[in-house]
Every structure is written in structure tokens, then in C-alpha cells.
C-alpha positions in Angstrom: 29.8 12.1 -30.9 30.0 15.9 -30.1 26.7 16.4 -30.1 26.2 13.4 -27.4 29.0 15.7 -25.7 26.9 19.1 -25.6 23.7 16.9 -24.7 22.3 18.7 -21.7 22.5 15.4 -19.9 25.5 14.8 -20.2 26.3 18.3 -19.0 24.2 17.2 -15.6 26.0 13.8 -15.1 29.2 15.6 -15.1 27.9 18.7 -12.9 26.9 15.4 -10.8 30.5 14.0 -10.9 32.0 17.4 -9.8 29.5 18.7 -6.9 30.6 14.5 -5.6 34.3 14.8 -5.9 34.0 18.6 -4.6 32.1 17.7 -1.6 33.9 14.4 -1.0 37.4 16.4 -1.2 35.8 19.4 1.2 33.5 18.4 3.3 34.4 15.3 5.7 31.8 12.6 6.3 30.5 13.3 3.0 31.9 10.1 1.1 30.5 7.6 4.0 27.9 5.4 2.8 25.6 6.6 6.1 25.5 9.9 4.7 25.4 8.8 1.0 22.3 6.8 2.5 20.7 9.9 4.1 21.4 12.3 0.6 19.4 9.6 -0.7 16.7 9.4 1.7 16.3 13.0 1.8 15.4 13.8 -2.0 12.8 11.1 -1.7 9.5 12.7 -1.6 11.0 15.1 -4.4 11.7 12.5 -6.9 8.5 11.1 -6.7 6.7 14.6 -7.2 8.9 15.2 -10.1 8.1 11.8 -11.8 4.6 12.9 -10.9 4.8 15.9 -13.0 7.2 15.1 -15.9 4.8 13.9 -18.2 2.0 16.9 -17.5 4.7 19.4 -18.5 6.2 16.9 -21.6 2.0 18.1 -22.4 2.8 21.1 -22.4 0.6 21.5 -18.7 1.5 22.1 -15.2 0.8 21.2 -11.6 1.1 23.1 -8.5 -0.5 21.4 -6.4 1.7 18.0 -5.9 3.1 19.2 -2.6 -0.9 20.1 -1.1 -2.1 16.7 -2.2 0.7 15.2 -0.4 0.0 17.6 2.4 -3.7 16.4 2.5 -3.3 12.6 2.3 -0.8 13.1 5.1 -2.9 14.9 7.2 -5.6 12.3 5.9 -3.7 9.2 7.2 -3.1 11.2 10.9 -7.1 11.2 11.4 -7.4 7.7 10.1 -4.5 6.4 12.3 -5.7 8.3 15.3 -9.6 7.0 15.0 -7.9 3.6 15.3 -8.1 2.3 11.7 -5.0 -0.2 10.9 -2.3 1.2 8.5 -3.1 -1.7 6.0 -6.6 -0.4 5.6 -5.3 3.3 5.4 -2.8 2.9 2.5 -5.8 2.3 0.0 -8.1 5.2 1.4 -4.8 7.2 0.4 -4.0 6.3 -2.7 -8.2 6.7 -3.6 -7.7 10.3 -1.9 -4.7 11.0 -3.8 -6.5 10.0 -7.1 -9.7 12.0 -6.4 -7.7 15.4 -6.0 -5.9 14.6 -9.1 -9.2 13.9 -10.8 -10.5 17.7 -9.8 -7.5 19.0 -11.1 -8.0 17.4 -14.6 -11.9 18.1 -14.5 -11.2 21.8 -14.3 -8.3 21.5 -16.9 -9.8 19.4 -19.3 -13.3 19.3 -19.4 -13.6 22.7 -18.7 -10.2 24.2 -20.4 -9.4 26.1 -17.7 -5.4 27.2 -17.5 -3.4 24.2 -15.4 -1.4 27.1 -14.3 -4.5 29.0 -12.8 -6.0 26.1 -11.6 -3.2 24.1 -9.9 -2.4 27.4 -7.9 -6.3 28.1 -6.7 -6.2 23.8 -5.7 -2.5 24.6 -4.1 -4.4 26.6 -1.5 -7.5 24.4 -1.4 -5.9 21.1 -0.9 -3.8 22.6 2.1 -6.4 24.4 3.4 -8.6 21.0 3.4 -5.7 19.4 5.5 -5.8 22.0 8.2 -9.7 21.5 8.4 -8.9 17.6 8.6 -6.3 17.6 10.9 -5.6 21.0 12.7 -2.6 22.3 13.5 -1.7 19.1 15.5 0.3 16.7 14.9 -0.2 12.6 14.8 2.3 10.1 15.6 3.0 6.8 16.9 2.7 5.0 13.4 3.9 1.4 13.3 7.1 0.4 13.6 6.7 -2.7 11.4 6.1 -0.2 8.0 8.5 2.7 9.3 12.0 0.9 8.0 10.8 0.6 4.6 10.8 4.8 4.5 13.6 4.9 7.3 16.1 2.3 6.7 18.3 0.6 3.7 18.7 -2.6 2.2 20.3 -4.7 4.3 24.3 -5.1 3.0 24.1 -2.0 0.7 23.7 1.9 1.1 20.2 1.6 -0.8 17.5 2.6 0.9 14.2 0.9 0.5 12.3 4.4 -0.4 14.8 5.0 -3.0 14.3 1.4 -4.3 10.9 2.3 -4.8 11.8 5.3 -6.5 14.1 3.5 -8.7 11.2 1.2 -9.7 8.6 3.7 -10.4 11.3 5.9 -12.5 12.0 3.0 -14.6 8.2 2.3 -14.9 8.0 5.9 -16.0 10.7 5.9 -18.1 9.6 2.6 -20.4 5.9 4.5 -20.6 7.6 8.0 -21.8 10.4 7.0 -23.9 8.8 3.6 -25.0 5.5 3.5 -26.2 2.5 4.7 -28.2 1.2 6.6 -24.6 4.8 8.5 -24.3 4.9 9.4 -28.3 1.6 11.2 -27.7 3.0 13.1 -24.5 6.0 14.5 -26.6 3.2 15.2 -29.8 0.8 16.7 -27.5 3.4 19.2 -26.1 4.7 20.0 -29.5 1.3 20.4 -30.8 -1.9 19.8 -29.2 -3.9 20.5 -32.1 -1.4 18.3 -34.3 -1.9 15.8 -32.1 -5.8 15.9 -31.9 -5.8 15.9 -35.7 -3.7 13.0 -35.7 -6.3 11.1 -33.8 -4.6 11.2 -30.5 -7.3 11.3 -27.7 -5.5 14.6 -26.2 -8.1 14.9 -23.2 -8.4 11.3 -22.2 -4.5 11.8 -22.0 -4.1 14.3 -20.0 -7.1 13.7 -17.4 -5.2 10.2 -17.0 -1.7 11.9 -16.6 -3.7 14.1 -13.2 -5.2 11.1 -12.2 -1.6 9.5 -11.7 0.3 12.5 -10.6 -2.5 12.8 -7.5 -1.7 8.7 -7.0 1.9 9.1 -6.9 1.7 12.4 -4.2 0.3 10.1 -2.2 2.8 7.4 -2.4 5.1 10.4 -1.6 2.3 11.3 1.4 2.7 8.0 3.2 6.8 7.8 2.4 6.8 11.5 4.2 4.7 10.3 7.3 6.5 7.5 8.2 9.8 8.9 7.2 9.2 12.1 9.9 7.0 9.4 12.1 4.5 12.5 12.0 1.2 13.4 10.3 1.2 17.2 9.7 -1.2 19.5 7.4 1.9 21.0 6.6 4.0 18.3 5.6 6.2 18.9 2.4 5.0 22.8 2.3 7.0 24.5 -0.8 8.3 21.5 -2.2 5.8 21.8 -5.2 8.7 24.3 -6.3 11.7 22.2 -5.5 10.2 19.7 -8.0 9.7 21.6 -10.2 13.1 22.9 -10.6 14.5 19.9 -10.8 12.2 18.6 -13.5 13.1 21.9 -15.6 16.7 21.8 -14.3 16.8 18.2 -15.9 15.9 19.0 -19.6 12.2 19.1 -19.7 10.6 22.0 -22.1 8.1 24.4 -19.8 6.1 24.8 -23.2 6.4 20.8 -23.4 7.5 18.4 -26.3 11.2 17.7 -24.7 12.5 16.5 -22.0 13.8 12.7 -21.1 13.9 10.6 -18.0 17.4 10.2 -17.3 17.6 14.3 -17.2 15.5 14.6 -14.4 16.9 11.6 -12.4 20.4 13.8 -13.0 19.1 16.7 -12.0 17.7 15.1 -9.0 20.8 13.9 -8.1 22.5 17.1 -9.1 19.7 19.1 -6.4 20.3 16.7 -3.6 24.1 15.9 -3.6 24.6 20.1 -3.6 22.2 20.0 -1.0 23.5 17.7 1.1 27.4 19.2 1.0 25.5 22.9 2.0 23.6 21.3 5.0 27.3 19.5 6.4 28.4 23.1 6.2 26.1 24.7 7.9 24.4 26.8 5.2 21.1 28.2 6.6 17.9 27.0 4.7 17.4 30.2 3.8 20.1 30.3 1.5 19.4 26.7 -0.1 15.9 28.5 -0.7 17.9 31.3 -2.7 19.7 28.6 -4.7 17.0 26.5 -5.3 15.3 29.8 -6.9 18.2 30.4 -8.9 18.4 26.5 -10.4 14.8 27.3 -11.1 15.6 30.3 -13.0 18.7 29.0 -14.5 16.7 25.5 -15.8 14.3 28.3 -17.5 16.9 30.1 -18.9 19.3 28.1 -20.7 17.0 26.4 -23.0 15.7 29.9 -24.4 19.7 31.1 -24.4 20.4 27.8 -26.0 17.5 28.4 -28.8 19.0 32.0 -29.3 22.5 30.8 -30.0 21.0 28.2 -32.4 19.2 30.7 -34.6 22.0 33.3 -34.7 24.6 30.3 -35.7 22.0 28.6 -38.7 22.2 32.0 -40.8 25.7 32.4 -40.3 26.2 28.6 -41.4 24.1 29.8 -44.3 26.1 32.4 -45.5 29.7 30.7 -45.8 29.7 30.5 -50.2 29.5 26.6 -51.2 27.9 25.5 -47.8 24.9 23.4 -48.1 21.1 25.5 -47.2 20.0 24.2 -44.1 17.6 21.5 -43.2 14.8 21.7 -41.4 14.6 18.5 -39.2 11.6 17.8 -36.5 12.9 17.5 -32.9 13.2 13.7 -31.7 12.6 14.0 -28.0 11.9 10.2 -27.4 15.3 9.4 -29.2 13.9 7.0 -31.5 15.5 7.9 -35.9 13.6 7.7 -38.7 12.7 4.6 -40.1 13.8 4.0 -44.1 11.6 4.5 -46.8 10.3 1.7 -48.7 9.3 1.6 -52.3 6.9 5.0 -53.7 4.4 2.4 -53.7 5.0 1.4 -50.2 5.1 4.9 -48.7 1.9 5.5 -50.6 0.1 2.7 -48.9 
């Protein structure tokens, strides 16, 4: 039960729980469902570029460049929508677009073992360079008001809106493939050891090209959610929120070096990010100061796992050294939750 306690968490649901009652208590307005509806609203784009890069890092791997390919499709479906092409026909030009990027990334990663970290910065500038080429410095607008409420508005009779619905839906989709099958045991196997996991017969490449594949698809989700929230097509759309992301999947659990790291963290953490957020901008704090927080919760996700790691090893010798305590165990980590099935006969664990 105590260690269910000290899970981090459980630690962020109840850093949730306070930053709520702490704004609701100081800052009027911030209960009502309207703003409630607009918190949600707001941290849209974010959530889906942190579900898009959750399971690269559980590898082990990064990606810079989520917030350029949303950046690029955006600016993608301005031109299209201005040449006169209808929306329906846009939204699969997109997601293609969204896909190819992600593809480049994982050629250079993976087939020729390049470092993500290296190549997801150089494709950071490329990708939003490519969308000033496509699109300028303009702006496009006028996009259809038939497709606008489902990034705009909520679900009629509740505070829900329809972009966080779809959030919802693609973070439980996530969530079943991470924490519940073979694909998701490899992710955590891979990120604790690649090699491990290549000699275990885990097809480490084919994993990870896939996972770049999908991150690229779900910026442009994100892409086509940003243009029609903002009703504008910019090359610069979502600029520095590749960062913002990643805090929050850091500040929600996940290990930088991979291997760790759950679902329901990050969606905490989201929450965490945006309800703090949203009580700073009802009192007037400058963005420039949310950018100096949103640097420290970067640093701070970063630092308390290695702090955490430190206390751990200082507290196992002492442990050791009380006379009549048991020598301590060496137990693998069990990021996916899942205990150890019994053993069977010496006959059966043979076979």
C-alpha cells in the first residue's frame, strides 16, 4: 500500500487535486465549466504530441521534431485550402504528409543509426523551414465552418470538448498498445536493453521505424486540430511546443534513457501542465514567465528520477547493514505493471 502511496503517479494526481482546489479557491471564474472547457481545449495539440512521443522515449529514443511536422502539415493544408481543394480531400494528403516526415526521421535513425537526438534537431529546422517555403509568411483562413466545432466546441450537455474526446480515444488506444500487449512489452525491453531485446528476437528496427511513422501521423492529427482551432494556417503554428511536450511526458514518469514510464503519468502530468497554466493566464502572468516554468518542470521531471535513484542506492546498503536483516534482492523493474507468473513443475520450466 505505501509503495502505491510514493508511486510518482499518485504524487501527480494529487499535485493535480491541489493546483484545482488552489486555483478554484484564488482565482474566480476558474471552477466554471466554460473555463474548465477552454483548460481543456488549450492543452490539446500538446497531448497529442506527447502520446506521439511516449513510446519513442519508453525506446529509449527521442523526437524533436513533433511541433515542425505539425508546423508543416499546417502550412500544407493552407496551400491546399487556398488552391481550392475541399477539406475532405485535404485531411488524407495530411495524414500521408505527416507520415512521410515521420518515415525520414526513422530512415536516418534506423537504417542508418544516426543519433534521434542529432537528427530530430537538424529535421526540427528542416520541417519548419519547408513550411515557410510552402506557405510564406502569410497566413490562410476561411476554413469551413461545418469541421471547425469539432476542434472549437464541446459536446453538447457536458464540458467535453470534441478535441479532447478525441484525445481521450487515442490515449486509451495508446495506452491498451503500451501497457497491454506483446508490441508495448518490447517498447519497455527495447529501452531497457536494446541489445537484450534484439537477442531476444524482438525486431528492434521494424519497431522503432513504425513508432516515427505514427508519431509523424499523430502531429498531423494535431496539425489539422491547431488550424481549425486558430481558424488559421501558419508556417509557424505550434512553434516551441516540441518542448512543452516533452516536459510533460518526462514530468509524467517516463525514463529519458527509456524502459519506464506509463500512460496514466503522462495524462496526469498533462493535466498537471494545463490546469497551472490556465490559473497563471486568469492572473495575468506574462508568457514569458510560463516559459520559465515550463523550463523548470522540464528540469525538475529530469531531476527527480536520478535524485530518486540516488536515495535508493544510499538506503539498500544501509538496509544491508542492520545485523539479522535479510541481503537484498535484486528484482527487474516491471514498468508495464504486469507480476510474475508462478513456476510450474522443474520439468515444466524446462520445457
Amino acid at each position: 500500500m505505501r509503495e502505491k502511496l510514493l508511486r510518482w503517479e499518485s504524487v501527480l494526481l494529487l499535485l493535480c487535486i491541489f493546483v484545482f482546489v488552489w486555483g478554484s479557491a484564488s482565482t474566480p471564474g476558474f471552477a466554471e465549466t466554460d473555463n474548465i472547457s477552454f483548460l481543456l481545449l488549450d492543452y490539446t495539440e500538446v497531448a497529442l504530441l506527447a502520446l506521439a512521443l511516449l513510446p519513442i522515449i519508453l525506446t529509449g529514443e527521442i523526437d524533436l521534431s513533433v511541433a515542425s511536422i505539425l508546423g508543416f502539415c499546417s502550412a500544407l493544408t493552407g496551400v491546399l485550402w487556398d488552391a481550392g481543394m475541399s477539406f475532405e480531400s485535404i485531411v488524407p494528403i495530411v495524414l500521408v504528409a505527416g507520415a512521410v516526415l515521420g518515415s525520414l526521421n526513422a530512415t536516418l535513425i534506423v537504417r542508418f543509426a544516426l543519433p534521434a537526438l542529432a537528427v530530430t534537431i537538424g529535421t526540427l529546422g528542416l520541417y519548419r523551414g519547408l513550411a515557410y517555403v510552402v506557405l510564406g509568411d502569410g497566413a490562410v483562413t476561411g476554413f469551413p465552418d461545418v469541421y471547425r466545432p469539432i476542434a472549437t466546441e464541446e459536446i453538447p450537455g457536458t464540458f467535453l470538448p470534441y478535441a479532447t474526446l478525441v484525445v481521450l480515444l487515442l490515449g486509451v488506444l495508446v495506452a491498451v498498445v503500451v501497457h497491454y500487449t506483446p508490441v508495448g512489452r518490447s517498447l519497455y525491453a527495447i529501452g531497457l536493453g536494446e541489445q537484450t531485446a534484439r537477442f531476444s528476437g524482438i525486431r528492434v528496427q521494424r519497431i522503432k521505424f513504425v513508432l516515427y511513422i505514427v508519431s509523424g501521423i499523430l502531429c498531423a492529427i494535431a496539425s489539422l486540430v491547431y488550424t481549425l482551432r486558430y481558424n488559421s494556417a501558419r508556417a509557424d503554428n505550434a512553434n516551441g511546443m516540441e518542448l512543452i511536450a516533452v516536459a510533460a511526458v518526462l514530468l509524467g514518469g517516463v525514463s529519458i534513457f527509456g524502459g519506464r514510464g506509463t500512460v496514466v503519468g503522462v495524462a496526469s502530468a498533462l493535466l498537471l501542465m494545463a490546469g497551472l497554466r490556465n490559473v497563471l493566464f486568469l492572473n495575468d502572468v506574462t508568457n514569458e514567465i510560463q516559459n520559465v516554468i515550463n523550463g523548470l518542470l522540464l528540469i525538475i521531471s529530469v531531476l527527480v528520477p536520478v535524485v530518486a535513484n540516488l536515495v535508493r542506492r544510499r538506503r539498500t546498503p544501509a538496509a544491508a547493514a542492520i545485523p539479522g536483516s535479510p541481503p537484498p534482492q535484486e528484482t527487474l523493474p516491471d514498468p508495464v505493471g504486469a507480476t510474475a507468473a508462478p513456476h510450474g513443475t522443474p520439468e515444466e520450466d524446462q520445457r
